[in-house]
C-alpha positions as CSV (number, residue, x, y, z in Angstrom):
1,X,-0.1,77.5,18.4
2,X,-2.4,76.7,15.1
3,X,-6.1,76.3,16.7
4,X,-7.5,72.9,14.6
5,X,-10.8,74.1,13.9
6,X,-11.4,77.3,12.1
7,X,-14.5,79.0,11.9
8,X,-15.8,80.7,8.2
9,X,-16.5,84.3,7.3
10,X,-18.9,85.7,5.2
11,X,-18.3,88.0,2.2
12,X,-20.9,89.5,0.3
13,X,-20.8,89.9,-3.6
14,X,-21.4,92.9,-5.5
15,X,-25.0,93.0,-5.8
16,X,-25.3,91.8,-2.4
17,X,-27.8,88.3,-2.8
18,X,-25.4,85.9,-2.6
19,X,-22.5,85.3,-0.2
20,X,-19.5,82.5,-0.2
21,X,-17.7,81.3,2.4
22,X,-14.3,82.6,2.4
23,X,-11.7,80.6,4.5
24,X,-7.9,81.8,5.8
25,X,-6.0,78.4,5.8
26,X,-2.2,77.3,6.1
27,X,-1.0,75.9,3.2
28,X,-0.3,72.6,5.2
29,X,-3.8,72.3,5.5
30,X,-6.8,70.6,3.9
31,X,-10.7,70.5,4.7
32,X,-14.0,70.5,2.8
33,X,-16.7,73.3,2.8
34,X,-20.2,72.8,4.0
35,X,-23.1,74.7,3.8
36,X,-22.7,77.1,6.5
37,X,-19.2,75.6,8.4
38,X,-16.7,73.5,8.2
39,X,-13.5,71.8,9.9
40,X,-10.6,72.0,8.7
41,X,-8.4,69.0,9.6
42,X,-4.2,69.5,10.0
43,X,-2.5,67.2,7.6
44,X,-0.9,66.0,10.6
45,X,-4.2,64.2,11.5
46,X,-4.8,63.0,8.4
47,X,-1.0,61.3,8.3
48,X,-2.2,59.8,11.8
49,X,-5.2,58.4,10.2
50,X,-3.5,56.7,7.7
51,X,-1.0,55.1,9.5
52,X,-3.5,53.7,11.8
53,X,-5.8,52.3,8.7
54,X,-2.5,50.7,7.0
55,X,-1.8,49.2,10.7
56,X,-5.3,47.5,10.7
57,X,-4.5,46.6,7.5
58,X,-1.6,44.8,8.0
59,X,-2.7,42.9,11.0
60,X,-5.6,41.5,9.2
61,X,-3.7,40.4,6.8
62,X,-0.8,38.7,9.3
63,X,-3.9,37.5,11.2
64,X,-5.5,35.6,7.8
65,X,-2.0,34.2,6.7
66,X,-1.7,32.6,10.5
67,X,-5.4,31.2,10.4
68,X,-4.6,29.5,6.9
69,X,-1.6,28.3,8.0
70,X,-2.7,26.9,11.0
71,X,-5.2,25.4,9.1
72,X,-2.6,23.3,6.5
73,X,-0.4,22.5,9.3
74,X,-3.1,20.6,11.1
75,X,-4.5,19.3,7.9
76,X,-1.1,18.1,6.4
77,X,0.3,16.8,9.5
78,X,-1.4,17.0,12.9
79,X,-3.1,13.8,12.0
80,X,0.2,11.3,11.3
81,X,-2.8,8.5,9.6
82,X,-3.9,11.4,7.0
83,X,-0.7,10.8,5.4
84,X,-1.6,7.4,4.7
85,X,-5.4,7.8,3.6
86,X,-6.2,7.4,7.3
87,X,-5.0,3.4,7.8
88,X,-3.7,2.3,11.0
89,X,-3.7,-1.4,9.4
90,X,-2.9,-3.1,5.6
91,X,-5.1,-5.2,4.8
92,X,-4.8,-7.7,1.5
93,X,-5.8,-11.8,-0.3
94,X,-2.9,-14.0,-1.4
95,X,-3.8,-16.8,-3.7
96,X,-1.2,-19.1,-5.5
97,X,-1.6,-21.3,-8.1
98,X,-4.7,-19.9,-9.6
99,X,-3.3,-20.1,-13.4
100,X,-6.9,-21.9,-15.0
101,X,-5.9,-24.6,-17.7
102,X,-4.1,-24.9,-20.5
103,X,-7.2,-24.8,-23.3
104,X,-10.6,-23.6,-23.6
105,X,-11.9,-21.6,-21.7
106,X,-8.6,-21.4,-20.2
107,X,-10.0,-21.1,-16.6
108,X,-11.4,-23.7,-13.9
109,X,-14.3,-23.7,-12.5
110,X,-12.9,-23.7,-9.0
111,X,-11.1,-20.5,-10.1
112,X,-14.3,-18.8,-10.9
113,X,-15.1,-19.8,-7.5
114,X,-12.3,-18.4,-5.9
115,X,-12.4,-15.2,-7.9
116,X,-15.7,-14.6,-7.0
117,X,-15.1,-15.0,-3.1
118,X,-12.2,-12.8,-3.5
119,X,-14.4,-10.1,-5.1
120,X,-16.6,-10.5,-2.0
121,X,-13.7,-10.4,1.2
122,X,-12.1,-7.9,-0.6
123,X,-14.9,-5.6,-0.1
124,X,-15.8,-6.8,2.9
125,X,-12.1,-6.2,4.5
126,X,-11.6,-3.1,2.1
127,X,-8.3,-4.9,0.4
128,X,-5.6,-2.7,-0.8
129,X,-4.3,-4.8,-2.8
130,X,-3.3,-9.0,-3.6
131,X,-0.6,-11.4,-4.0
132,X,-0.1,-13.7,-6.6
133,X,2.1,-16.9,-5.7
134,X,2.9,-17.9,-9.1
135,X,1.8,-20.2,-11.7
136,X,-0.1,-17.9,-13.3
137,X,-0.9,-19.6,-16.4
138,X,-1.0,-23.4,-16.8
139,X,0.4,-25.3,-17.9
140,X,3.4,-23.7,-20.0
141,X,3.6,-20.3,-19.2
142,X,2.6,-17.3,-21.5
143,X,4.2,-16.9,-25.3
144,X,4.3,-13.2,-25.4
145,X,3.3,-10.1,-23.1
146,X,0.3,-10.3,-26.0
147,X,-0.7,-13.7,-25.1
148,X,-4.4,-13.9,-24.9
149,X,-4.1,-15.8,-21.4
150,X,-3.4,-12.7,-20.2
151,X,-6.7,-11.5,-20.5
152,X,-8.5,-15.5,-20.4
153,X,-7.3,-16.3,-17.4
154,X,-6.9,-13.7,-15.5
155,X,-8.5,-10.1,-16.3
156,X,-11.9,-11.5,-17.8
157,X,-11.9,-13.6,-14.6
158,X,-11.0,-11.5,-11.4
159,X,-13.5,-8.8,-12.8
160,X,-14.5,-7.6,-9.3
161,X,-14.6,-4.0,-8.6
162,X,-12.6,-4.9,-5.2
163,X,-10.0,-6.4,-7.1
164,X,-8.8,-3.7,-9.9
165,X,-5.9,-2.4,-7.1
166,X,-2.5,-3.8,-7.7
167,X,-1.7,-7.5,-7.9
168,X,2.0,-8.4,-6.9
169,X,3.3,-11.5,-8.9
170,X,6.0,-14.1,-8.5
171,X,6.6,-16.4,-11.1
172,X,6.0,-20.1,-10.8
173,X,7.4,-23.1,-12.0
174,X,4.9,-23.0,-14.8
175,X,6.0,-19.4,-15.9
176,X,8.9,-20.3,-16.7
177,X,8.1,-23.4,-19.4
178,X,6.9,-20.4,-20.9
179,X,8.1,-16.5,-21.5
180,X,8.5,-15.7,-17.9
181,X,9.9,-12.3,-19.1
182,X,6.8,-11.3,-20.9
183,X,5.0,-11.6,-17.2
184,X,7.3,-8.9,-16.6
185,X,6.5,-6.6,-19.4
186,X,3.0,-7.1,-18.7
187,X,4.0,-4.3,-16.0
188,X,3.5,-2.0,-18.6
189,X,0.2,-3.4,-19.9
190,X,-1.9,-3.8,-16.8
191,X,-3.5,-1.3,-14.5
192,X,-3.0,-4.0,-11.8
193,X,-0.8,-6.5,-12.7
194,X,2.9,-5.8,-11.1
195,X,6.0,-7.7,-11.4
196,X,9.2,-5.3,-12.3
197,X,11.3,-7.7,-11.8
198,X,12.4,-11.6,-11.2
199,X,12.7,-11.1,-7.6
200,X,11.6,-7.3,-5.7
201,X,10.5,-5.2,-2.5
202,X,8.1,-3.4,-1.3
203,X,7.7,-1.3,1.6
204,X,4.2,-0.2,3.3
205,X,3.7,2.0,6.0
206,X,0.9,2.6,8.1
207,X,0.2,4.8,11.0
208,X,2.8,6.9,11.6
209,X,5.9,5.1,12.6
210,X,5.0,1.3,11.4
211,X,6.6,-0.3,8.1
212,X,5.9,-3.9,6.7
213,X,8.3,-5.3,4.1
214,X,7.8,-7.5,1.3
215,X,10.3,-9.3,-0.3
216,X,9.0,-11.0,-3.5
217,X,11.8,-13.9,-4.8
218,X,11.7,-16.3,-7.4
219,X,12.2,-19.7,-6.1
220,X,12.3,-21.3,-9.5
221,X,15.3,-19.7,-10.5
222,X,16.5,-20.5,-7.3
223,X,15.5,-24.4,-7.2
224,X,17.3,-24.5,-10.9
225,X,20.5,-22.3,-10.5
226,X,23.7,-24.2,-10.4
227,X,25.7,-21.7,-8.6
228,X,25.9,-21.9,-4.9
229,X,23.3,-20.1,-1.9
230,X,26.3,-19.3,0.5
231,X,28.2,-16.4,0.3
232,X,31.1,-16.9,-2.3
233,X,32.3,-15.9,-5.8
234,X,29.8,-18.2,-7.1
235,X,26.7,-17.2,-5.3
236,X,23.9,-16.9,-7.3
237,X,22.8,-13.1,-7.6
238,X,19.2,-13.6,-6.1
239,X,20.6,-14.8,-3.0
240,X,23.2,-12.2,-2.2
241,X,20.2,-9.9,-2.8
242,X,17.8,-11.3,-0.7
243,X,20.5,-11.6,2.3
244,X,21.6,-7.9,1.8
245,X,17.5,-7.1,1.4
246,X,16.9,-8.7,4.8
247,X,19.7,-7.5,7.0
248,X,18.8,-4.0,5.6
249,X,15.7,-4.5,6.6
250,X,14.3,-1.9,9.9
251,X,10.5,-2.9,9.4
252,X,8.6,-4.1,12.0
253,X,6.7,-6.7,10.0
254,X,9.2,-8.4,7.9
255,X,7.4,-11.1,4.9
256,X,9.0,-13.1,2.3
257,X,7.2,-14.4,-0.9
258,X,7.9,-17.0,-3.7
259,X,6.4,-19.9,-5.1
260,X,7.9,-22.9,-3.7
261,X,7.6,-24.0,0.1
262,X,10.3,-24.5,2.4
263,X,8.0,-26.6,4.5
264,X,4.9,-28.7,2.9
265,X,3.2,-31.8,3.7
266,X,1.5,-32.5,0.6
267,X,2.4,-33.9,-2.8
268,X,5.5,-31.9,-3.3
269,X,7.0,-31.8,0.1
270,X,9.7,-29.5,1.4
271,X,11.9,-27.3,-1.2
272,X,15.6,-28.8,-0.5
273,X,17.4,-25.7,-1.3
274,X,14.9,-23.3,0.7
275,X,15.5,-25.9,3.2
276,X,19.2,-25.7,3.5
277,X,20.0,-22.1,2.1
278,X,16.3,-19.4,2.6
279,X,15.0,-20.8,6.1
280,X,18.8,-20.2,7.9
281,X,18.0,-16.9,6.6
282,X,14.4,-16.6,7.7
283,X,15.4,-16.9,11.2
284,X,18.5,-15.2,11.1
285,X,16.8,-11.8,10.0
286,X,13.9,-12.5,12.3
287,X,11.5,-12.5,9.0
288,X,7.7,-12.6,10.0
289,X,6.2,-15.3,7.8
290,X,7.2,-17.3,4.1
291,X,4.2,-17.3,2.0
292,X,4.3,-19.8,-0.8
293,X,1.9,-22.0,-3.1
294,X,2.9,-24.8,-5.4
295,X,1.2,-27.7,-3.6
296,X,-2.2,-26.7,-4.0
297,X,-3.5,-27.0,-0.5
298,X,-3.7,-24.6,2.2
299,X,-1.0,-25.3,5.2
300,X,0.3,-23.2,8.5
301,X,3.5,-24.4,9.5
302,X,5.5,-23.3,12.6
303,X,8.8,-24.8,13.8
304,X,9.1,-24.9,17.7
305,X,11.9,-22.3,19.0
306,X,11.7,-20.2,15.7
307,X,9.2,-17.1,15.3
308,X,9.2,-17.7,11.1
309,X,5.6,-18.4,10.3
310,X,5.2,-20.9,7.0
311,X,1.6,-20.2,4.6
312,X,0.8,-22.2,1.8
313,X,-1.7,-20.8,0.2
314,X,-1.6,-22.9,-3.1
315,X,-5.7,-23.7,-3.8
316,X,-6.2,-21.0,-6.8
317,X,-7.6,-23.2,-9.1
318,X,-8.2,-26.4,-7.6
319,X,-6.8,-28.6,-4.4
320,X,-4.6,-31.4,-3.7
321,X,-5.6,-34.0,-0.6
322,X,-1.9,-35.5,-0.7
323,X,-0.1,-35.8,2.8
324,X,2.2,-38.0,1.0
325,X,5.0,-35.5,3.1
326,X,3.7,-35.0,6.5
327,X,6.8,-37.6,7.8
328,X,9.4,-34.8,6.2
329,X,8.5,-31.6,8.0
330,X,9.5,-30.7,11.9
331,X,7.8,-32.9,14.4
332,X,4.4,-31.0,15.7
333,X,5.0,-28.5,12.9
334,X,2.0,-28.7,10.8
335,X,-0.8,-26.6,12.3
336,X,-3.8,-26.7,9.8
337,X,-3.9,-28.2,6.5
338,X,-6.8,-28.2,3.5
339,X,-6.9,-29.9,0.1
340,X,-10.1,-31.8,0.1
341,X,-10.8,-34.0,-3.3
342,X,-14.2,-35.0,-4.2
343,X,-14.8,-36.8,-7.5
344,X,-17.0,-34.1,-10.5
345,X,-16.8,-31.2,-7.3
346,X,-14.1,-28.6,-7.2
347,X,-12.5,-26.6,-4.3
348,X,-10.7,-23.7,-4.1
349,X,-9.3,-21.1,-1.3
350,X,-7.3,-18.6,-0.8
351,X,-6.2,-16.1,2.5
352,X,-6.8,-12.7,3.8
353,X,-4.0,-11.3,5.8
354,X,-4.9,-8.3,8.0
355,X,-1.6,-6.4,9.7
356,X,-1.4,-3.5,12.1
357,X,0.7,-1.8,14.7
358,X,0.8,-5.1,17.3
359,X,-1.0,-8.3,15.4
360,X,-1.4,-9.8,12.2
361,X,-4.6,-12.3,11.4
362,X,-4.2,-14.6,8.4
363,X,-7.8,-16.2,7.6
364,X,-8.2,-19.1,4.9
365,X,-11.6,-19.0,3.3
366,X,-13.2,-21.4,0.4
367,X,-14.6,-21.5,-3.0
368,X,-17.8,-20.8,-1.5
369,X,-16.8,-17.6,1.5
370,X,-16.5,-20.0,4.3
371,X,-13.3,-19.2,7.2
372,X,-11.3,-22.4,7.1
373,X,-8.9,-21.0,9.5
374,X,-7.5,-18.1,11.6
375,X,-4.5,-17.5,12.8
376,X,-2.8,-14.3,14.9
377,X,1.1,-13.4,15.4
378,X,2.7,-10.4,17.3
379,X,5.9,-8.7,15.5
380,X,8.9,-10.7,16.2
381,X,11.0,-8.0,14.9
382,X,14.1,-6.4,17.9
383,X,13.3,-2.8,17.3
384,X,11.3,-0.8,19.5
385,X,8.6,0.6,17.7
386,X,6.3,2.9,20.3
């Protein structure tokens, strides 16, 4: 058997000073030459080392890729609120009829009012976004999507840091004297402004496993269509969609917006054909709450043995003390209602809506940042949810 060390012989040279190590090796092998000895390692050993040093290798390597990925995986989704910038609620204003006046400076002072309490709760309640009721622009509309009331009455008013996220729109009664369709290309002009469409949904999640719904309509159209609500030939198309939208529906808050009221108190009363044809549908599909402006007050209806909750939240630009209505609405319906009038003063208001997993808290607040009203509501929705 080859020994693995191997010791080194002397030879002298020819003149007898100097002497060099001379080693016998197998060819197999390999070693360096000190001074005076050396080893001379097997390349069997050296194969051995190798291995092992590739082995290390390796594992570090397998070891790194399982940190890092550990890492992402609990990043990315061990925490199921990261995927949702951390919310566990939704939180956002709603303000009808805020559409200023017709000539110059093409905005109310009450508006101004408004706007600038906005500003304020919307920072304070970190708002991700607001709802625009319609009648957007009094009092006939926009021309063009480069009408200048665009930018008078609403982006050079609503300036407020806290209010440059996305503003849903519905089209009022108003709109439509004028080029509702241009309120729709707006879309495309606007950082914040949003209306795609006539009528629309939108779908927000928070948490992990919680959905609200909002389904944006168009009551004008609605109020003016000659063709039928129930389900026939002649149905008009924005009701077959908004049926199909809610029965589709698997979200545990479930809201429906547009400009006219079903129910309503004050100077314009109760819509007839929300009435007969939307509020069936309300409480067949279990919907949260209707939100609606048009009369400019601020009202909470609730109809005993139905879970719908009716806001009008109508006080953009100014308020209407009329209870010229308050014999036409369910008995003990009307829960709260605000549209004070004072002669040269001018009031405004508009809500807060905060929503999460198991309650939802609408707050009415003034022209001048004071709570009118508050208001909670659990999830009426027949879906289990935990």
């Amino acid at each position: 058997m080859m020994s693995r060390y191997h010791s080194v012989n002397y030879d002298d040279d020819e003149d007898g000073d100097d002497q060099k190590p001379v080693v016998q090796v197998s060819p197999n092998q390999y070693g360096t030459v000190g001074d005076d000895q050396f080893i001379i390692e097997p390349q069997e050993h050296n194969f051995n080392r190798r291995r092992l040093y590739y082995s290390i290798t390796i594992i570090a390597l397998l070891l790194i890729v399982i940190v890092v990925t550990i890492i992402l995986v609990v990043t990315l989704v061990g925490d199921d609120d990261e995927e949702y910038d951390g919310r566990t609620n939704l939180s956002f204003l709603v303000v009808g009829d805020w559409g200023g006046q017709s000539f110059s400076p093409y905005y109310t002072l009450a508006q101004k009012d408004v706007a600038e309490q906005m500003g304020r709760k919307a920072e304070e309640i970190s708002s991700q976004f607001t709802v625009g009721l319609g009648d957007n622009f009094y009092d006939d509309g926009v021309t063009s999507v480069n009408d200048s009331r665009f930018n008078t009455t609403f982006e050079s008013v609503f300036t407020a840091e806290s209010l440059q996220s996305r503003w849903y729109m519905v089209a009022g009664n108003h709109d439509h004297i004028g080029n509702a369709e241009a309120q729709i290309a707006y879309t495309q002009k606007s950082h914040r402004w949003y209306m795609p469409n006539y009528y629309y949904t939108e779908v927000f999640r928070i948490g992990s496993n919680v959905t609200i719904q909002f389904v944006f309509i168009d009551t004008e159209l609605l109020t003016t269509s000659d063709l039928g609500c129930l389900p026939s030939n002649d149905s008009d198309p924005q009701w077959i969609w908004i049926e199909n939208t809610l029965a589709a529906s698997t979200s545990q808050w479930l809201f429906v917006l547009g400009h006219h009221p079903v129910w309503s108190v004050a100077e314009h009363g109760p819509t007839e054909i929300l009435v007969e044809c939307l509020r069936p549908l309300l409480i067949e599909y279990n919907v949260t709450a209707y939100f609606c402006g048009h009369d400019h007050t601020m009202q909470h209806l609730h109809e005993e043995d139905s879970s719908v909750e009716y806001f009008v939240s109508g006080a953009g630009h100014n308020t209407d003390p009329s209870r010229s209505h308050a014999d036409d609405v369910p008995e003990n319906s009307l829960k709260f209602c605000y549209g004070p009038w004072e002669f040269f003063s001018y009031h405004g208001a508009f809500a807060h809506v905060t929503v999460n997993s198991t309650i939802m808290s609408v707050t009415y607040v003034d022209y001048e940042g004071n709570d009118l009203y508050f208001y909670t509501t659990e999830p009426n929705r027949d879906k289990d949810y935990t």
